[in-house]
C-alpha positions in Angstrom: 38.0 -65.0 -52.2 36.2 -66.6 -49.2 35.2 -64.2 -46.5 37.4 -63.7 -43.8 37.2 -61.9 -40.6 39.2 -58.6 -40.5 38.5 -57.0 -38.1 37.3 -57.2 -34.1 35.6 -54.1 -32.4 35.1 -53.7 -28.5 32.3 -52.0 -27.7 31.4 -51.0 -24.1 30.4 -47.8 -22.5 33.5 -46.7 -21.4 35.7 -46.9 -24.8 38.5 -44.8 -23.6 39.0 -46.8 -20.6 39.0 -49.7 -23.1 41.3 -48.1 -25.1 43.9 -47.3 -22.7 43.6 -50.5 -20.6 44.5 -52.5 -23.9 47.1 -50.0 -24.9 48.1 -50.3 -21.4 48.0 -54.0 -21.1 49.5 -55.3 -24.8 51.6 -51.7 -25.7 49.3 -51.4 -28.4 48.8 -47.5 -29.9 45.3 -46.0 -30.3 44.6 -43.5 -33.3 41.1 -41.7 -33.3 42.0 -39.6 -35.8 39.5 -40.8 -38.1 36.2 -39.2 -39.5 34.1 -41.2 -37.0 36.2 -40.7 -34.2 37.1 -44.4 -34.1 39.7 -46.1 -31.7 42.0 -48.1 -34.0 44.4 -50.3 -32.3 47.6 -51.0 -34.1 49.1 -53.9 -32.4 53.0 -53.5 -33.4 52.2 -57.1 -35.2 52.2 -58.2 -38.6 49.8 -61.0 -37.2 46.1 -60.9 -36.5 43.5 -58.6 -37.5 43.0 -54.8 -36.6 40.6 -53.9 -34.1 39.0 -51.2 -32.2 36.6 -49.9 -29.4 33.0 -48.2 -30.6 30.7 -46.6 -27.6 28.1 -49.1 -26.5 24.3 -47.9 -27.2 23.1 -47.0 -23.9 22.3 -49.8 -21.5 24.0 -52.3 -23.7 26.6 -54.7 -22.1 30.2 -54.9 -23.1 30.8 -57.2 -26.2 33.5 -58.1 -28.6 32.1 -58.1 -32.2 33.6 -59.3 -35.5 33.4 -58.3 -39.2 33.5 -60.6 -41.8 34.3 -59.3 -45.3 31.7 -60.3 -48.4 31.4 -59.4 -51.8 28.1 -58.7 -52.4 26.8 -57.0 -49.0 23.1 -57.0 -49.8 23.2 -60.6 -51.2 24.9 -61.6 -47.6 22.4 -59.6 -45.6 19.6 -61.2 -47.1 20.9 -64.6 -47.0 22.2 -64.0 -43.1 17.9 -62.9 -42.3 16.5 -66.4 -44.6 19.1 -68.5 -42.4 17.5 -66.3 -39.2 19.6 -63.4 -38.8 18.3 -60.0 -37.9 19.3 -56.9 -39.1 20.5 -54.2 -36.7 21.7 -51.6 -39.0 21.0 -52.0 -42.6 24.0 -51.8 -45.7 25.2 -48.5 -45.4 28.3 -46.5 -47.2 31.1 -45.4 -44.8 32.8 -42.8 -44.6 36.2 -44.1 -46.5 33.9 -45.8 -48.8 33.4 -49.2 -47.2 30.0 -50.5 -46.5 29.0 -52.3 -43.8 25.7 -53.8 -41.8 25.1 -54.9 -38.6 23.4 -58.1 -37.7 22.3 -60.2 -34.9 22.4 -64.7 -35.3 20.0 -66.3 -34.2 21.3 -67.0 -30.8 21.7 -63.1 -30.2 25.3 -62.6 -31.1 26.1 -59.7 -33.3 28.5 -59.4 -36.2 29.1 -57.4 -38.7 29.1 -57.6 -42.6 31.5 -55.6 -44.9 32.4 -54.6 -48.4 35.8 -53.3 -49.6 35.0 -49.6 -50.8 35.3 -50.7 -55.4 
């Protein structure tokens, strides 16, 4: 299967100004109707992956962040920490059923880990 990226998220402390600046740039549409509230960029493009903008925590800088699809999520998270990885926010079950964790490499960069909902 491999583990691709599929998926980018801006997050910054001003995500509607994110939202519409990109909308505004590119033409792309925003959809928030979600559980979480979530900007969802559709891009008009059968190219690429998705994305979206998520509120910064408070204090935090602006930052692009990608997710990179696994099979086994806890296997990944455990293997990300033994290479030197840091956990951010443990496995958890999303709302549509995904999973996802957050993480931070070694350098300080944070990425995200996901599993398809089975």
């Amino acid at each position: 299967m491999g583990q691709p990226v599929t998926h980018f998220q801006i997050v910054t402390a001003n995500p509607d100004g994110a939202a519409e600046f990109y909308s505004s740039l590119f033409g792309w549409t925003v959809d928030a109707d979600n559980a979480l509230g979530y900007r969802m960029f559709d891009t008009g493009s059968e190219e690429g992956i998705t994305g979206g903008v998520w509120p910064a925590p408070p204090g935090a800088p602006a930052f692009v962040q990608l997710f990179i699809r696994v099979e086994d999520l806890d296997t990944e998270v455990k293997r990300a920490e033994s290479l030197g990885a840091t956990t951010i926010i443990p496995p958890q079950e999303l709302p549509d059923g995904d999973a996802m964790a957050v993480m931070r490499d070694p350098d300080g960069a944070t990425f995200a880990l996901t599993r398809a909902s089975k």
